[in-house]
C-alpha positions, 0 to 999 in steps of 0.5 A: 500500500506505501508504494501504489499511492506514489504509482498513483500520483505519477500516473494522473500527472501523466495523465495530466498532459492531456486532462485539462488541469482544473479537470484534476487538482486536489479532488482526483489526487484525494481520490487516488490517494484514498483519504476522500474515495467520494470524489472518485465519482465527481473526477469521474463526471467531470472527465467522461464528457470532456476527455474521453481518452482521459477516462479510459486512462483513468479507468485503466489506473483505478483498475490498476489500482484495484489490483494493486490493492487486491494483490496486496491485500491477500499477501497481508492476509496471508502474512497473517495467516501463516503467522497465525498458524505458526502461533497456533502449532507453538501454542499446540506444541507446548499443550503437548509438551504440559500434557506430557509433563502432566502426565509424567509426573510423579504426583497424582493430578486430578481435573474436578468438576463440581457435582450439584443437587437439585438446590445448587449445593455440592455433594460430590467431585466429578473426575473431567481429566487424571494422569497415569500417576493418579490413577496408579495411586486410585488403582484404577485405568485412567480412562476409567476415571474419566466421569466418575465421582469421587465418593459414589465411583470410586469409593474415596472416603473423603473426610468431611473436614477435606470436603469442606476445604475443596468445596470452599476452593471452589465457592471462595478461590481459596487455597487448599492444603491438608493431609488425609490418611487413606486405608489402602484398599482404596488408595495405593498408599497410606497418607497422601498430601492433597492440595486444590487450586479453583480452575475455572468452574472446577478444582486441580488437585494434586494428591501426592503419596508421603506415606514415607515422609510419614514413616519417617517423621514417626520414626524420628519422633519416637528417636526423639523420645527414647534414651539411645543407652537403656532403650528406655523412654526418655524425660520428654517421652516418659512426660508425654506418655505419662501425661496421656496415660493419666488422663486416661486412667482419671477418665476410667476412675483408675488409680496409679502408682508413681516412682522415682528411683535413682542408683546406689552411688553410681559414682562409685562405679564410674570412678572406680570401673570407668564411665563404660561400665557405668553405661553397663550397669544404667542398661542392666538396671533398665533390664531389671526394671522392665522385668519387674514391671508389666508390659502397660506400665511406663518406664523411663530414664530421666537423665543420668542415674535417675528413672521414672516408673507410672504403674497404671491401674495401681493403688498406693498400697501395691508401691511396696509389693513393685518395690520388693519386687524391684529389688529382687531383680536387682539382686539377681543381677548382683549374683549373677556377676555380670558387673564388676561391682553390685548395684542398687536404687532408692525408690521413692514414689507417690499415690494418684488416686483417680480423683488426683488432679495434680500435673505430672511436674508435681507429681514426680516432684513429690516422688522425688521428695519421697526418694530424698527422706527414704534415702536421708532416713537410710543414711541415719539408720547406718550411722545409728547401725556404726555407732552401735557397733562401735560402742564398748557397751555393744555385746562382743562374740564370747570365745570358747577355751582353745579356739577362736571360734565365736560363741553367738550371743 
């Protein structure tokens, strides 16, 4: 079009050697411009009955012309044809290229359509589009999928909890977020992450398997609760569980029995056998203690030689039967030579009855207390048993004539 404008001009001054000039002027150069295409038919009337031969030369140029814009019209539209169809086959070529990746993926992608009751309210999710890991984690074919509902088809226990969150994606385009445990008849897994975003008039939702990610947040919470040493729970853990079980037994109208021990100068030992031996004997106290106890009740190291022992379903007058039978335990270990030196505990320990509502904390510091006096009543009992034994009214062993052995008193 730039270039037919000029082609024009040059034309109708040629055809001006022989067109009167008043004939042309402005009017037929606008009009063989295209700013005033009126004024074609006025040039036109003004020509046809004074220059025939002008006419024919003018109409040869608006035919010219026409041409012109024709042929330049269709390379404009054809320009603008292929570059449409060079967008179109990109644009397909990346939908191939996101379908792939979709469908490759290594979490489940699901296209949910909303399924409505006569009211307008949402009673269940229709599967519109699944990829191949979807469908492995709903043990289905993904062509199957397609139409199903959610709850109806398939059978997906869906928790009232996460129906809500996907019903509030679709109403309010929020964001959805939550974990949901699944039995594995009905998913190939048991925990799955589900997140859902609003698309149009439906939901994309991802379900992603972290039934691993699961295992092993158990199995670092359960580290984090156990003493590595003795195998035994530890503060954190005995404080939690211990907490728990309370609970429960005040619920049953249960009463239970709480101990704090803590060993028989176990300074002693690791001075005098080293900190390895010390670690031994800390294991081989905890042997004793679970065998002493039942499998119900809950036994903990709290740190260095202290323990901690919640006897469920107890009452106070059963601490010294768990006592006696602590200590027989203990005994059986000192005779059977395994350590180098013999141990022992002091045991202190305090009634819960049902109707206790005393915390954990002042429980084990009430035990702990009775630990103290059993221990400090031990140590005047010795030093009353020393002082005994050192005065000169304390009857001595007679001797018999020609031999050194005692005569018993």
């Amino acid at each position: 079009m730039p270039l037919l404008v000029p082609a024009l001009v040059v034309l109708v001054a040629l055809i001006g050697l022989v067109v009167p000039a008043e004939l042309l002027a402005l009017p037929f150069v606008e009009a063989a411009s295209g700013t005033r295409p009126d004024l074609v038919v006025e040039a036109t009337l003004r020509l046809l009955p004074t220059a025939p031969s002008a006419f024919l030369a003018m109409s040869s140029a608006a035919g010219l012309a026409a041409l012109g814009l024709t042929a330049h019209n269709a390379l404009v539209l054809r320009s603008q044809t292929e570059r449409q169809a060079r967008d179109l086959e990109a644009l397909q070529a990346r939908e191939r290229r996101l379908r792939l990746t979709v469908h490759e993926a290594e979490d489940g992608l699901l296209h949910l359509e909303p399924v409505r009751d006569a009211s307008g309210a949402v009673v269940d999710f229709a599967i519109v589009e699944v990829n191949a890991r979807a469908a492995a984690l709903l043990r289905r074919n993904a062509d199957a999928l397609v139409g199903c509902r959610v709850r109806d088809s398939i059978g997906l226990p869906i928790e009232d909890a996460l129906f809500r969150g996907l019903t509030a994606v679709l109403e309010h385009g929020t964001v959805f977020r939550g974990e949901q445990r699944v039995h594995p008849r009905h998913v190939a897994t048991s925990w799955l992450l589900v997140r859902a975003v609003r698309v149009d008039d439906g939901l994309a939702v991802t379900l992603a398997d972290i039934a691993d990610r699961k295992r092993e947040a158990r199995r670092l919470r359960r580290a984090s609760l156990v003493d590595p040493l003795t195998a035994l729970v530890n503060r954190r853990g005995f404080v939690e569980i211990a907490t728990e079980q309370l609970a429960a037994a005040r619920a049953q109208r249960q009463d239970a029995v709480l101990f704090y021990l803590d060993c028989d100068d176990f300074k002693g030992i690791n001075d005098g056998f080293g900190h390895a031996t010390g670690d031994r004997a800390l294991t081989e106290i905890a042997r004793a203690l679970r065998a002493a106890m039942r499998e119900t009740d809950v036994i903990a190291r709290l740190g260095g030689d202290e323990f901690a022992m919640l006897a469920l379903d107890t009452v106070g007058s059963c601490a010294d039967t768990i006592r006696a039978r602590v200590n027989t335990r203990l005994d059986a270990l000192n005779r059977s030579g395994v350590l180098p030196a013999t141990v022992g505990v002091s045991i202190g320990h305090v009634s819960v009855p049902a109707s206790d509502d005393r915390s954990l904390q002042q429980l084990l510091h009430e035990a702990d207390t009775d630990l103290m006096h059993r221990k400090a009543a031990r140590r005047v009992a010795r030093k009353a048993m020393a002082a005994i034994a050192a005065s000169p009214l304390s009857p001595r062993p007679r001797r018999t004539r020609g031999t050194d052995a005692p005569i018993a008193a």
